[in-house]
VMD Tcl script that draws the C-alpha trace (Angstrom):
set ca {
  {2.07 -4.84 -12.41}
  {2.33 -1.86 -14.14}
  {3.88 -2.75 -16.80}
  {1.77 -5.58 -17.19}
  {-0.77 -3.03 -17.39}
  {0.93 -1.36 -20.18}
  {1.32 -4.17 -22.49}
  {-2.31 -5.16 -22.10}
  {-3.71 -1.46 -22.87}
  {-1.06 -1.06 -25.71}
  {-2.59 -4.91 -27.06}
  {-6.47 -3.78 -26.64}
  {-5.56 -0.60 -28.28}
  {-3.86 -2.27 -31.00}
  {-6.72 -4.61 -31.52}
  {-9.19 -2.03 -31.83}
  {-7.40 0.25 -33.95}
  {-6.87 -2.97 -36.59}
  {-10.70 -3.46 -36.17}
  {-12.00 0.24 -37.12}
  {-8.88 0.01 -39.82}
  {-11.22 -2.76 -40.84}
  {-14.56 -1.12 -40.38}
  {-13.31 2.39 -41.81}
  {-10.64 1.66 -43.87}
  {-9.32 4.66 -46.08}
  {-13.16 6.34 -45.75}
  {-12.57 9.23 -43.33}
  {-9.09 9.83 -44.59}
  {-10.22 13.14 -46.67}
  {-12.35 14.51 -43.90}
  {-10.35 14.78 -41.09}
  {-7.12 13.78 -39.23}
  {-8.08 11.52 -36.38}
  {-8.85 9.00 -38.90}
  {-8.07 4.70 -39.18}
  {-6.53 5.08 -42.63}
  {-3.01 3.89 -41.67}
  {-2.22 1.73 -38.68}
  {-0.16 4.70 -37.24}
  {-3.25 7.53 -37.57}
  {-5.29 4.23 -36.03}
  {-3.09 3.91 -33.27}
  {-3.84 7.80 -32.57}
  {-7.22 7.74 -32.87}
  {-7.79 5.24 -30.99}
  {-5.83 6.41 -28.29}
  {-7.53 10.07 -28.72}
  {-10.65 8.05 -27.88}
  {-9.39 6.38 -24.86}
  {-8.44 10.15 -23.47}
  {-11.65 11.46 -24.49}
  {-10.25 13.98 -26.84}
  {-13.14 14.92 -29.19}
  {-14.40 11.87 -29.12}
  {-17.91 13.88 -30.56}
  {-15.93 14.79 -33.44}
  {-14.54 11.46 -34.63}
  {-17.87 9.64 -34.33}
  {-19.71 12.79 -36.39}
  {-16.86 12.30 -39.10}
  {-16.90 8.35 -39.18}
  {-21.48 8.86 -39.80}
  {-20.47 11.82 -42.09}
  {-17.89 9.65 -44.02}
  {-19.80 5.76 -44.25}
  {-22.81 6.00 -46.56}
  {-25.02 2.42 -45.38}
  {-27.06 2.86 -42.37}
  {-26.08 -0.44 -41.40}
  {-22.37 0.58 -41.29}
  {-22.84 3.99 -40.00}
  {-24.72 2.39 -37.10}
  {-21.86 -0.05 -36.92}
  {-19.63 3.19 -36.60}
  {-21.53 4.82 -33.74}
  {-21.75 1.54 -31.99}
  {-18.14 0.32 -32.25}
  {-16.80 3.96 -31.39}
  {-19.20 4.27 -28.81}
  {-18.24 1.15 -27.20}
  {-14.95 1.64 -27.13}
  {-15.29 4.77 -25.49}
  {-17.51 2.82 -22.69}
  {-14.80 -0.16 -22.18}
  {-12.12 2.42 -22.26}
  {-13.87 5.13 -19.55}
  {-14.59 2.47 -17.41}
  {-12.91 -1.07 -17.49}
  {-9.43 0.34 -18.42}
  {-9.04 3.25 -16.45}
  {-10.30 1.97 -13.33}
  {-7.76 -1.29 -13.74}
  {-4.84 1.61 -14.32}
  {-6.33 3.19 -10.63}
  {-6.94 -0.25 -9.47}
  {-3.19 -1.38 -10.06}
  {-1.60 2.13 -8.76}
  {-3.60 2.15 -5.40}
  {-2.20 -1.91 -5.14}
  {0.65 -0.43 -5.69}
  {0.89 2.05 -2.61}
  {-0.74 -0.99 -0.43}
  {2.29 -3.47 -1.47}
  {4.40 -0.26 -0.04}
  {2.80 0.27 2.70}
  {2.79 -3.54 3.37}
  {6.70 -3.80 3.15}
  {7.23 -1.14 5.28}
  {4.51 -2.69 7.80}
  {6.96 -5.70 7.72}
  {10.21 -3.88 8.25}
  {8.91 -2.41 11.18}
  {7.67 -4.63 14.47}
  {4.04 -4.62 14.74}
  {1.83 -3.97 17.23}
  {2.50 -7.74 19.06}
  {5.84 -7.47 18.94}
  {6.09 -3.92 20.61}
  {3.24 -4.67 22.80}
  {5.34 -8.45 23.88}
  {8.44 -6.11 24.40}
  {6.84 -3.69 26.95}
  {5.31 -6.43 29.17}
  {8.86 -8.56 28.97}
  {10.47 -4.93 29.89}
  {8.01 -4.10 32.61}
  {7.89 -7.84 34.03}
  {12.21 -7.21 34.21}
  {11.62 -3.78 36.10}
  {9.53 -5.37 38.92}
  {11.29 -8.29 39.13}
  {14.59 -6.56 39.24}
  {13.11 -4.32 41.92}
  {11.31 -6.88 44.04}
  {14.86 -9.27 44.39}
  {16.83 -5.96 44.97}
  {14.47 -5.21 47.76}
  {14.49 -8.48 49.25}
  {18.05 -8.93 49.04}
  {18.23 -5.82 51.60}
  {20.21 -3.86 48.43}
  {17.18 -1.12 48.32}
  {14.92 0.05 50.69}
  {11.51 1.75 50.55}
  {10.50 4.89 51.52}
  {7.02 5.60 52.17}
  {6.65 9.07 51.86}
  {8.08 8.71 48.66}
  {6.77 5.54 47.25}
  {10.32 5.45 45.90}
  {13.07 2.41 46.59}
  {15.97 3.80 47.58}
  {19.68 2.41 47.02}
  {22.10 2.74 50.41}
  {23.56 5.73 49.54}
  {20.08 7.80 48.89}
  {19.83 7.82 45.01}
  {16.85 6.64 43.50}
  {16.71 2.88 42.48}
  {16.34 2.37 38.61}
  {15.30 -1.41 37.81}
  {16.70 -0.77 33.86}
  {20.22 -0.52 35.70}
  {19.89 -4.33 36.16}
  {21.11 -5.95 33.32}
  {18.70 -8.57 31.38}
  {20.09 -12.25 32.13}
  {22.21 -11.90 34.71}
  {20.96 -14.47 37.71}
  {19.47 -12.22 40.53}
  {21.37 -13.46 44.04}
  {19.85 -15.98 45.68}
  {17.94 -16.97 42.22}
  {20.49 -19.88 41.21}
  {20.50 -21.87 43.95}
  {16.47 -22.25 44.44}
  {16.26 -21.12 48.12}
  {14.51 -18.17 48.87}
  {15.62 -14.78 50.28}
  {14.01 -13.28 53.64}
  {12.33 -9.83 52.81}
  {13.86 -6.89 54.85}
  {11.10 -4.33 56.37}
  {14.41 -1.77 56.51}
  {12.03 1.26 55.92}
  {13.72 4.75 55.68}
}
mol new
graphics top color blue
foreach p $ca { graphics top sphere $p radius 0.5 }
foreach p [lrange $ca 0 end-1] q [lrange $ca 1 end] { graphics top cylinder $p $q radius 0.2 }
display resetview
């Protein structure tokens, strides 16, 4: 996009510096430097206008050098314009295509990374595991809870974890259908 960008401001500046070559000509070549004499010095003046660089100085010397109203207003209007178009319509493209620029980024690395479904998906699936882990173990007889605690407790005191139950492995009891008596072993 950017360089897109480029080739379309380097086209629109080349247009307008072959129109005030046209409209000037070799007039303003004796008075001062930023002049549309050759397509070169065009080229830079036209592109000192698009910075704003003395752009008060250039339309002063293109009046002072045209001797027709007509043409002199011509002057001030076609300079004036192009300051306008160029202030305005190209520099807030050039800001226009940076900023989409950051946003494509920013998209991308949106993308790499899970969003806020996935990671929100992922927690429920993990907690859903924990309890269900927990609630087989305990019915099973393989942990017991402690009240005082609020704690499930394996057989040989240490705390019961439900992430040390692997994912996918068939809880006991779970394949064949039937369904496993809960234990009231409290400690």
């Amino acid at each position: 996009p950017i360089a897109n960008l480029c080739v379309f401001l380097l086209m629109v500046c080349t247009t307008v510096a072959l129109t005030g070559r046209y409209v000037f000509g070799a007039a303003m070549d004796d008075i001062t430097r930023s002049n549309f004499g050759s397509l070169g010095t065009s080229l830079l003046t036209t592109f000192q206008l698009l910075t704003g660089d003395t752009w008060s100085e250039v339309v002063f010397d293109a009046v002072y050098s045209l001797d027709a109203l007509q043409r002199k207003m011509l002057a001030v209007a076609f300079i004036v314009l192009w300051i306008i178009f160029a202030t305005f319509v190209l520099t807030n493209i050039f800001i226009a295509v940076i900023i989409e620029n950051f946003e494509v980024v920013r998209t991308i690395k949106d993308i790499k990374r899970p969003g806020h479904i996935y990671g929100m998906k992922k927690l429920v699936s993990n907690a859903w595991h924990r309890y269900y882990s927990t609630m087989m173990a305990y019915r099973r007889g393989d942990i017991q809870f402690n009240r005082v605690t609020g704690q499930y407790h394996l057989p040989s005191g240490e705390v019961f974890d439900a992430s040390m139950v692997p994912r996918g492995v068939p809880v006991r009891g779970e394949a064949s259908g039937g369904t496993v008596g809960m234990t009231n072993r409290l400690l």
